[in-house]
C-alpha positions as CSV (number, residue, x, y, z in Angstrom):
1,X,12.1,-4.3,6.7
2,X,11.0,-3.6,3.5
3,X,10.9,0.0,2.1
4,X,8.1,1.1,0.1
5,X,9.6,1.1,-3.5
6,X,10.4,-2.5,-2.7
7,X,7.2,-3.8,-1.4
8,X,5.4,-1.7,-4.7
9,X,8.5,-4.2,-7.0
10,X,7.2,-6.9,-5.6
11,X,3.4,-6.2,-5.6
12,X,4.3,-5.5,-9.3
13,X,5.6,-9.1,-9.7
14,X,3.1,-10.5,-7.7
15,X,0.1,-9.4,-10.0
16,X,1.5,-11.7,-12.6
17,X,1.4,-14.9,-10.6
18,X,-1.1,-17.3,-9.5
19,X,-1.9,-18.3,-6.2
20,X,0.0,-21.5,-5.1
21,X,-2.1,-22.1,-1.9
22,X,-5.7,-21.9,-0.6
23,X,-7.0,-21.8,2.7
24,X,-10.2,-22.9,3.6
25,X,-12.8,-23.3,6.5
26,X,-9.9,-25.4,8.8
27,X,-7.6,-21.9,8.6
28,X,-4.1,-22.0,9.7
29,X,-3.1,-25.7,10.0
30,X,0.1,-26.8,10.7
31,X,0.2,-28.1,7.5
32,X,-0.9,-24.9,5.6
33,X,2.0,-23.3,7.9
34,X,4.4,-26.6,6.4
35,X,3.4,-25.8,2.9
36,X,3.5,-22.2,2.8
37,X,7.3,-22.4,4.2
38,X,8.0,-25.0,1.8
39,X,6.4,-22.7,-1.0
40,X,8.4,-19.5,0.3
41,X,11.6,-21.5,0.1
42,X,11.1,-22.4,-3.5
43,X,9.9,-19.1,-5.0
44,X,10.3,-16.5,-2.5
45,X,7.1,-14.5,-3.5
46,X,4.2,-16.4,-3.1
47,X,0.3,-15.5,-3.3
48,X,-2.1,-17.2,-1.0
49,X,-6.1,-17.3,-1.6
50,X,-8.1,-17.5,1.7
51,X,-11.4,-19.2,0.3
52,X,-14.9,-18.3,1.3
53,X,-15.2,-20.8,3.6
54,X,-12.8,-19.7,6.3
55,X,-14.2,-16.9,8.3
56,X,-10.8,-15.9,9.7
57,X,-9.6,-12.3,9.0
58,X,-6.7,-12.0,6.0
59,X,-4.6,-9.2,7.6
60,X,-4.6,-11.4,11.1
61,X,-3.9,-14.5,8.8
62,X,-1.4,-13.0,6.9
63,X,0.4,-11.6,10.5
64,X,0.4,-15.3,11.5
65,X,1.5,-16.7,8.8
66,X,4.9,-14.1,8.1
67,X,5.4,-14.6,11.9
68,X,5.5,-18.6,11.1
69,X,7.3,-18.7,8.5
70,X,10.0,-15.8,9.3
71,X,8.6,-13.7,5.8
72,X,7.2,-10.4,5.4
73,X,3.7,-9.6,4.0
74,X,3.8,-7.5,0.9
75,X,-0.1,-6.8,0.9
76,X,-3.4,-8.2,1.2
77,X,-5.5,-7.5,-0.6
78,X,-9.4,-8.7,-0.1
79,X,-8.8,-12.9,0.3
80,X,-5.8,-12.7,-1.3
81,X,-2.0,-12.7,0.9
82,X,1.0,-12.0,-0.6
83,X,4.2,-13.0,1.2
84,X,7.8,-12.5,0.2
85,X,10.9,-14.0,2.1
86,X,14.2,-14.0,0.6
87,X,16.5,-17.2,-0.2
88,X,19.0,-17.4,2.7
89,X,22.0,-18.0,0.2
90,X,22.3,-14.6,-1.8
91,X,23.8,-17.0,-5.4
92,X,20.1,-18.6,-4.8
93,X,17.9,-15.4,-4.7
94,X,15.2,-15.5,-7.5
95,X,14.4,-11.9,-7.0
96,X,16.6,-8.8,-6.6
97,X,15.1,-5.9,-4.7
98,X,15.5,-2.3,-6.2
C-alpha cells in the first residue's frame, strides 16, 4: 500500500508524461488488459486515456484494471488513469519511492 507522500511523488511524475494507452467504446479487452501489463512492466508508471466513446466509469476501470494487472492506482483523474506497479527485481526499478 502506498502512503500518501508516495502516491503525491508519483502523481508529480506522472503530470510530466503522456498517456501510452487509450481506451475506447470496446472498454476493458483482454488485450487492453495484455497491453497495459506489458506497458506497466516497462515503465512502471503509466497514464491511461479512457476516450469519449467508452461509457464505462474511470474509477471502476481503473479498480479492474490494478486488480488485472497486480498494480496500484495512483489517481484518476476525469478520463485519465494513472497506474504505478513496481519492477519485481529491485536493480531494475525505474522509480524510487520517497
Amino acid at each position: 500500500m502506498m502512503t500518501s507522500k508516495q502516491r503525491s511523488y508519483l502523481k508529480g511524475l506522472a503530470m510530466k508524461t503522456d498517456p501510452v494507452l487509450q481506451i475506447g467504446k470496446s472498454s476493458l479487452t483482454p488485450e487492453i488488459t495484455e497491453a497495459v501489463r506489458e506497458a506497466l512492466d516497462a515503465r512502471e508508471l503509466i497514464k491511461i486515456h479512457i476516450l469519449k466513446n467508452c461509457v464505462d466509469d474511470g474509477n471502476a476501470m481503473a479498480a479492474m484494471l490494478a486488480e488485472r494487472t497486480r498494480s496500484e492506482v495512483v489517481q484518476v483523474i476525469g478520463r485519465m488513469i494513472v497506474l504505478y506497479k513496481p519492477a519485481k527485481e529491485e536493480k531494475d526499478r525505474k522509480i524510487v519511492l520517497p
